[in-house]
N, CA, C and O of each residue as an XYZ file, in Angstrom:
516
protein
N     -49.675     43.488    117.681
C     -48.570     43.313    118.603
C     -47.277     43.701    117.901
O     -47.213     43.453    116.697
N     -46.128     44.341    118.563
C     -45.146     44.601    117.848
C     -44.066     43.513    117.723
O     -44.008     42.683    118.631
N     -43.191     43.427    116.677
C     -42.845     42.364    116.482
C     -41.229     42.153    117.592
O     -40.847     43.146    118.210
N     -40.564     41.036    117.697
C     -40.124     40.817    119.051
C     -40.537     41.184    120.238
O     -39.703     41.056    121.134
N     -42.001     41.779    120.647
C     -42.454     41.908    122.160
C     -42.318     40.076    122.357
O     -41.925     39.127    121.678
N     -42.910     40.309    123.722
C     -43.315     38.993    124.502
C     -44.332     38.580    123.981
O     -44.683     37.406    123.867
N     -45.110     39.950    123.477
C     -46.537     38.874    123.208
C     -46.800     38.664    122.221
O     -47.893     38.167    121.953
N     -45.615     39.054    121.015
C     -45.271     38.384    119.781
C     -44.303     36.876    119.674
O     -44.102     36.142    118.707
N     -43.915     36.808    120.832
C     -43.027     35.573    121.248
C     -43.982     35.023    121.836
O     -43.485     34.048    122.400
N     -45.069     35.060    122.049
C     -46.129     34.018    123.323
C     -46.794     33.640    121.450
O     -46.715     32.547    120.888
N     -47.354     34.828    120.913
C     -47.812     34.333    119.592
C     -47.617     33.245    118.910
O     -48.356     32.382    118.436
N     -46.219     33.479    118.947
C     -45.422     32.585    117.753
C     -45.355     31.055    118.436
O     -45.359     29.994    117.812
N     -45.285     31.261    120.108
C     -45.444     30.384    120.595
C     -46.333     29.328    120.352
O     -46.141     28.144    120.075
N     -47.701     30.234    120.569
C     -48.785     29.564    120.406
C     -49.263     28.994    119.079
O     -49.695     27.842    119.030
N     -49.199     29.750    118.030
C     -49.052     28.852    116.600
C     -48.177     27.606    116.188
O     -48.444     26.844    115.258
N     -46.861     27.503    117.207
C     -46.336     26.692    116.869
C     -46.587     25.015    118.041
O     -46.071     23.898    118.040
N     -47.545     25.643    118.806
C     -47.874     24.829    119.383
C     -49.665     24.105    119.364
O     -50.270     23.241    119.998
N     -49.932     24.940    118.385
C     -51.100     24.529    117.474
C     -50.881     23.266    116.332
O     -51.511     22.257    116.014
N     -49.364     24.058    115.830
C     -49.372     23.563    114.488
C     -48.964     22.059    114.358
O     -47.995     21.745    115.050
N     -49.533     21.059    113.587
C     -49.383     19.361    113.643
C     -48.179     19.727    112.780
O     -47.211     19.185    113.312
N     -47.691     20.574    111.406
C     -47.068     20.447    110.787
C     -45.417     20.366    111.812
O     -44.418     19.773    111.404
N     -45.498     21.084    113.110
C     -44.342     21.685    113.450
C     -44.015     20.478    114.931
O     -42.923     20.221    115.437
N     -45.627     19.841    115.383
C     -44.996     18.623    115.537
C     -44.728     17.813    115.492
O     -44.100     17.257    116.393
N     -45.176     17.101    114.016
C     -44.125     16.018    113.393
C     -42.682     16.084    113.398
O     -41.855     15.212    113.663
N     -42.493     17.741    112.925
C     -40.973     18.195    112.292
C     -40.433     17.920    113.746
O     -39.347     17.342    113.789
N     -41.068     18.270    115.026
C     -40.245     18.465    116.049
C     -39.821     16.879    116.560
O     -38.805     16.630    117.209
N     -40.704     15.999    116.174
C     -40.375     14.491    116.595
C     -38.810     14.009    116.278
O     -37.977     13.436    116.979
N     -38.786     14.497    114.916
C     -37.164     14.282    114.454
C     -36.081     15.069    114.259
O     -35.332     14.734    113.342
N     -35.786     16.117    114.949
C     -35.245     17.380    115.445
C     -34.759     17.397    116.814
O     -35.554     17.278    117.747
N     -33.304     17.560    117.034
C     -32.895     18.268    118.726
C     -32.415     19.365    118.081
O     -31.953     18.998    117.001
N     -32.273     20.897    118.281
C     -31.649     21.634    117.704
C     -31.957     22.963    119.099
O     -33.101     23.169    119.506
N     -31.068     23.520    119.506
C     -31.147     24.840    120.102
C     -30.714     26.275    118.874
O     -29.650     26.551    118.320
N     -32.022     26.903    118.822
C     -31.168     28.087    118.326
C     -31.888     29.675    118.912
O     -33.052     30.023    119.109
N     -30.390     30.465    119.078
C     -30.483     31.905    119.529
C     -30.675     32.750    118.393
O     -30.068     32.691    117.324
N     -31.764     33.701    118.800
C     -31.506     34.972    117.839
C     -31.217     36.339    118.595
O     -31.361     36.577    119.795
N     -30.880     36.976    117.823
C     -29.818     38.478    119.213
C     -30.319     39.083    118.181
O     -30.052     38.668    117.053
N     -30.961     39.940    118.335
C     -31.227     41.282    117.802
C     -30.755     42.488    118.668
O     -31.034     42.703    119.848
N     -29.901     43.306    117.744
C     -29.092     44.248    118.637
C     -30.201     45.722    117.967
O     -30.924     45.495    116.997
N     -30.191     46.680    118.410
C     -30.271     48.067    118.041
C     -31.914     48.095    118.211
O     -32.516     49.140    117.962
N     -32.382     47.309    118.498
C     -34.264     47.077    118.750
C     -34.591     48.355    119.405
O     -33.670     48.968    119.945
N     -35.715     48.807    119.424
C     -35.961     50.406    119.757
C     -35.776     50.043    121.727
O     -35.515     50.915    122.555
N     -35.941     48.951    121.957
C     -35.523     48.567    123.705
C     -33.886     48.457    123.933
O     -33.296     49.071    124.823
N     -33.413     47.797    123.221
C     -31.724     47.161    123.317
C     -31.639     46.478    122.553
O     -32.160     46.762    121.474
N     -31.013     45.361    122.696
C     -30.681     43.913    122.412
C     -32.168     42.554    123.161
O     -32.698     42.290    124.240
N     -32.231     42.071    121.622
C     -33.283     41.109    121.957
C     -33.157     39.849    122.061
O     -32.901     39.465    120.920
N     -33.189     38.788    122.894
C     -32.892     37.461    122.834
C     -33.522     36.323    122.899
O     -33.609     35.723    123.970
N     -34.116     35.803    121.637
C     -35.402     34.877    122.000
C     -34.670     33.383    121.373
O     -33.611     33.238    120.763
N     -35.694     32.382    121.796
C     -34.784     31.070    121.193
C     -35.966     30.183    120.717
O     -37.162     30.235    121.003
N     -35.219     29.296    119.846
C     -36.485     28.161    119.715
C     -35.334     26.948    119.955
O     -34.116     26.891    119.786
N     -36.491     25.892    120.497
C     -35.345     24.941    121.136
C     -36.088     23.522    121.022
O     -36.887     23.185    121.896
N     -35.872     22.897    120.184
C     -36.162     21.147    119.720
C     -35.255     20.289    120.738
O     -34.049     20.047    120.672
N     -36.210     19.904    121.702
C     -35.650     18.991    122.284
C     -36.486     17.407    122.551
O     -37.515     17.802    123.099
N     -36.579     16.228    122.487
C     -37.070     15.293    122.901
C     -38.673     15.100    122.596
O     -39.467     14.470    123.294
N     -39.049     16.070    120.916
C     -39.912     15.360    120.252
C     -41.115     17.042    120.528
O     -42.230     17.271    120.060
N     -40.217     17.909    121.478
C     -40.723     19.280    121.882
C     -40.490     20.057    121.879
O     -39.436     20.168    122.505
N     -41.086     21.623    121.217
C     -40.860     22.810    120.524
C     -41.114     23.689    121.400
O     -42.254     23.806    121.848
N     -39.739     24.739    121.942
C     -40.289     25.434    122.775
C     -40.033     26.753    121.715
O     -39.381     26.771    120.671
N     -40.692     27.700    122.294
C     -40.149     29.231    121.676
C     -40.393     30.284    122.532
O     -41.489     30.442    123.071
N     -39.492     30.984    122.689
C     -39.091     31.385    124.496
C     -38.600     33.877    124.476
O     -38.598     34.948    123.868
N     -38.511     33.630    124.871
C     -37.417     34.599    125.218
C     -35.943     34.285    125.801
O     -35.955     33.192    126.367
N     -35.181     34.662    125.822
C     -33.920     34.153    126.501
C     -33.073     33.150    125.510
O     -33.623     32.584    124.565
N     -31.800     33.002    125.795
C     -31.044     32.351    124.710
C     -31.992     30.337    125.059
O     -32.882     29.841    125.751
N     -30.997     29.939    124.036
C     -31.537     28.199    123.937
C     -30.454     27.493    124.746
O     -29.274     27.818    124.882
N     -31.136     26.429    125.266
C     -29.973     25.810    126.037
C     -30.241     24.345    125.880
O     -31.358     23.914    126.165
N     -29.479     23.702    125.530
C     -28.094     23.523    124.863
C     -28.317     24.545    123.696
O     -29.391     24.703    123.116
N     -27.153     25.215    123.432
C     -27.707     26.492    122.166
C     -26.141     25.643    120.973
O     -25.029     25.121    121.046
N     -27.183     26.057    120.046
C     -26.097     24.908    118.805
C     -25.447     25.623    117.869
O     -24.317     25.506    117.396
N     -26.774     26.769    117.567
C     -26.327     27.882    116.710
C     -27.178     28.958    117.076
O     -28.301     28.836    117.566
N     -26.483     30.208    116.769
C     -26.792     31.487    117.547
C     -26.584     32.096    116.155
O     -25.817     31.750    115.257
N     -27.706     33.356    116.235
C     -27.868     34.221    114.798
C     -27.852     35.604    115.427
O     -28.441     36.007    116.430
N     -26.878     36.350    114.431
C     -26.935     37.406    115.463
C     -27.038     38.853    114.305
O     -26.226     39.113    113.417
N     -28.232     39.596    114.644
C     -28.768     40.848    113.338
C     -28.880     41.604    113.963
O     -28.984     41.407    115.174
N     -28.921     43.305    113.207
C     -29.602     44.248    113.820
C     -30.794     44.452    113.604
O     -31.290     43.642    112.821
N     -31.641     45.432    114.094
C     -32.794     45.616    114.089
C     -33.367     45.423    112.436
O     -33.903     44.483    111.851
N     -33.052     46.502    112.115
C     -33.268     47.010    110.314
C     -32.896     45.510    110.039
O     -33.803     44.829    110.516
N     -32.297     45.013    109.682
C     -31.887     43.568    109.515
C     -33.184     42.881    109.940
O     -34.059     43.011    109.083
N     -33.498     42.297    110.844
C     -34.871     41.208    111.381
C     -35.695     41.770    110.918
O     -36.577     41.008    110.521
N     -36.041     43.564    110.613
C     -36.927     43.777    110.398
C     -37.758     43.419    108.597
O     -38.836     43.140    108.072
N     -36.483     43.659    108.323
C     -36.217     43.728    106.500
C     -36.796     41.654    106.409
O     -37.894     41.219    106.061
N     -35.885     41.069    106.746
C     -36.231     39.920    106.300
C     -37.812     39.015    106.979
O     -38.501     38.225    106.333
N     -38.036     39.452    108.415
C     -39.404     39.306    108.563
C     -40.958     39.758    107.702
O     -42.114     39.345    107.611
N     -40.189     40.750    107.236
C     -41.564     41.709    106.291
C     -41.394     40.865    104.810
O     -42.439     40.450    104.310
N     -40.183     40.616    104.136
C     -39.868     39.955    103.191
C     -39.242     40.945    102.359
O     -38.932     40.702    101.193
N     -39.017     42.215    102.999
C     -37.861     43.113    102.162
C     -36.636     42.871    101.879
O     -35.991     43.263    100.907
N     -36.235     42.051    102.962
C     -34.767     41.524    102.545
C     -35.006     40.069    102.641
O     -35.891     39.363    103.125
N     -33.882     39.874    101.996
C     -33.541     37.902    101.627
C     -33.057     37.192    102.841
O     -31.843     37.392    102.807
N     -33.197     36.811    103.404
C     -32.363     36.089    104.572
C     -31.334     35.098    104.110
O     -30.849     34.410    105.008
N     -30.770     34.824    102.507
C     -29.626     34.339    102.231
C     -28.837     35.428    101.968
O     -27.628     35.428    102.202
N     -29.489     36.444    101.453
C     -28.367     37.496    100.363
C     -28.226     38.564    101.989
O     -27.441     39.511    102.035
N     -29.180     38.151    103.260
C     -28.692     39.327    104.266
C     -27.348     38.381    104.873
O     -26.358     39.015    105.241
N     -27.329     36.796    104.976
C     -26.355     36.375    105.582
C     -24.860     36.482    104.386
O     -23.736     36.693    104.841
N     -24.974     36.399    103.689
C     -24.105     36.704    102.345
C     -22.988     38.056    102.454
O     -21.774     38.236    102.349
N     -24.179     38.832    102.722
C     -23.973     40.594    102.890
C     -23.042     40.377    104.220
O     -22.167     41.233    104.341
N     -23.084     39.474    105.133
C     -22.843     40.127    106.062
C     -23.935     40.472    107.378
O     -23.827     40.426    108.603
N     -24.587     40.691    106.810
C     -25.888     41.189    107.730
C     -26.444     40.586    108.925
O     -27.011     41.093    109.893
N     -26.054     38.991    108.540
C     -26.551     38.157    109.817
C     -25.239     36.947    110.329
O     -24.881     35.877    109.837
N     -24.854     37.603    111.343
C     -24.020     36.896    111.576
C     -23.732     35.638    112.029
O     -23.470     35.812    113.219
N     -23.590     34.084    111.700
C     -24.013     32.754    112.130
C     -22.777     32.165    112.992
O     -21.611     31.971    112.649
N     -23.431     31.946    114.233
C     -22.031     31.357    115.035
C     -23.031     29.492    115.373
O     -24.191     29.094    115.270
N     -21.935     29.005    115.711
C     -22.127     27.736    115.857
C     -22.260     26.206    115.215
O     -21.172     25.855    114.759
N     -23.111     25.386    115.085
C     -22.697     24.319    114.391
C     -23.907     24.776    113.000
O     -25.126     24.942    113.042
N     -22.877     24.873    111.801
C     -24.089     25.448    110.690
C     -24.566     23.789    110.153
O     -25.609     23.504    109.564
N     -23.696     23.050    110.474
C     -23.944     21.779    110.013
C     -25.926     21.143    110.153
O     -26.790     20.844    109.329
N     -25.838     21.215    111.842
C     -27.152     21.005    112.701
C     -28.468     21.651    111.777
O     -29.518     21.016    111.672
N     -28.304     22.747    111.246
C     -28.795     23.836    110.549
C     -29.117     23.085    109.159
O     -30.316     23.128    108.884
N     -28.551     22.607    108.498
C     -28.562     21.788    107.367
C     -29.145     20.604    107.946
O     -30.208     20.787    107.353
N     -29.363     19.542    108.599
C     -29.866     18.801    109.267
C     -31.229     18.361    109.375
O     -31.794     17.271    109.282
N     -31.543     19.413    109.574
C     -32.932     20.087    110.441
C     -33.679     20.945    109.479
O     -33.935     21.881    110.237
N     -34.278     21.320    108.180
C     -34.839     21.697    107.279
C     -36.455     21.613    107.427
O     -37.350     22.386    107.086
N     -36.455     20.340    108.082
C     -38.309     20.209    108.195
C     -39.111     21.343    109.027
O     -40.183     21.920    108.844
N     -37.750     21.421    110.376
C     -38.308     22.213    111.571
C     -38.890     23.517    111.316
O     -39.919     24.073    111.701
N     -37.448     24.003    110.167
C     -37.226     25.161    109.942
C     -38.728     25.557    108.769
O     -39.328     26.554    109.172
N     -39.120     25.160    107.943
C     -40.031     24.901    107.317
C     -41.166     25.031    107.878
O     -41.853     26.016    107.606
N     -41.552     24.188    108.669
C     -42.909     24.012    109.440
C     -42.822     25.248    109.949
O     -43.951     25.722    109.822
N     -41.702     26.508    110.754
C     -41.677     27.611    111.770
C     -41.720     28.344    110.845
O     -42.042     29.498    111.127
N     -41.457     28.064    109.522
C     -42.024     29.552    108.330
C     -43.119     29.905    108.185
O     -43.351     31.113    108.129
N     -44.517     28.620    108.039
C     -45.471     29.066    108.697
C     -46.212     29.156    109.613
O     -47.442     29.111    109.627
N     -45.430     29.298    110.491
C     -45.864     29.906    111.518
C     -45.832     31.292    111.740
O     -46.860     31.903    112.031
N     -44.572     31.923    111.609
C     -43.954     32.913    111.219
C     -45.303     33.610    110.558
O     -45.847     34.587    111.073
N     -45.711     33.048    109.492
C     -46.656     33.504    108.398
C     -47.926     33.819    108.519
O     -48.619     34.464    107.733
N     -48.272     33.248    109.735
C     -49.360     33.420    110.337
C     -49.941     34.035    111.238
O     -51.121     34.249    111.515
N     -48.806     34.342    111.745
C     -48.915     35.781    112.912
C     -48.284     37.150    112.159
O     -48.435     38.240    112.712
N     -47.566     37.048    110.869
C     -47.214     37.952    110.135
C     -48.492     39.299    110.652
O     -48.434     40.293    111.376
N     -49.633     38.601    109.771
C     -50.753     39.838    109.511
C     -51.222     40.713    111.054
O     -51.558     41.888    111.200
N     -51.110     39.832    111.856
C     -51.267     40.684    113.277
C     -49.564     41.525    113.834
O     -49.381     41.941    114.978
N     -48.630     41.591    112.825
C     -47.563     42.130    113.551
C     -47.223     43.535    113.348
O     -47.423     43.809    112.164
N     -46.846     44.415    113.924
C     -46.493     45.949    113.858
C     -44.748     46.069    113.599
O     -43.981     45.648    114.465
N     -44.311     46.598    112.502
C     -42.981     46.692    112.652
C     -42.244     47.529    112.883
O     -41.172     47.464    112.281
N     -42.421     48.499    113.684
C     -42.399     49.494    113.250
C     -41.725     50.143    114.698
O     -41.470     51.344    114.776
């Protein structure tokens, strides 16, 4: 599947709705967050993951209540999904732009954790290309 389709977002979905690790993390977590991928070989991409009331959604479309919004280009999501680029030294650079409460973000570490592997696990079925 290629990576940001739908049916890489139903994927990610579904691993994270497998995973026990991601719903413990989600029990103690409210957090909305957007990702915008601009320059995608379609347009602009907008998917969300959204901790609300002990439940992990992961969607297409922005997050609502949205807390913090991340906003990359293509080459960008692509680089740090594969593990070519750093996702501190791309937000550092510049590369990823963070709007909203970064605080919430610091907060919330378990969530973010548990959705790495997930991430990791649909890695080997993804096309980046």
């Amino acid at each position: 599947m290629r990576y940001l389709s739908l049916d890489w977002i139903d994927a990610v979905a579904a691993a994270a709705g497998d995973s026990a690790d991601v719903a413990a993390a989600a029990k103690e977590t409210e957090i909305g967050v957007t990702q915008v991928v601009t320059e995608a070989p379609e347009g602009v991409i907008v998917y969300s993951l959204q901790v609300e009331g002990g439940r992990l959604t992961f969607q297409a479309g922005a997050a609502h209540p949205e807390h913090v919004r991340f906003e990359q280009t293509w080459e960008t999501a692509v680089g740090v999904a594969t593990g070519a680029l750093n996702a501190q030294e791309a937000f550092i650079q510049g590369r990823i732009l963070l709007t909203g409460d970064q605080q919430k973000l610091m907060d919330n570490p378990s969530i973010f954790g548990a959705m790495s592997a997930v991430f990791d696990s649909v890695r080997d079925r993804t096309e980046y290309a």
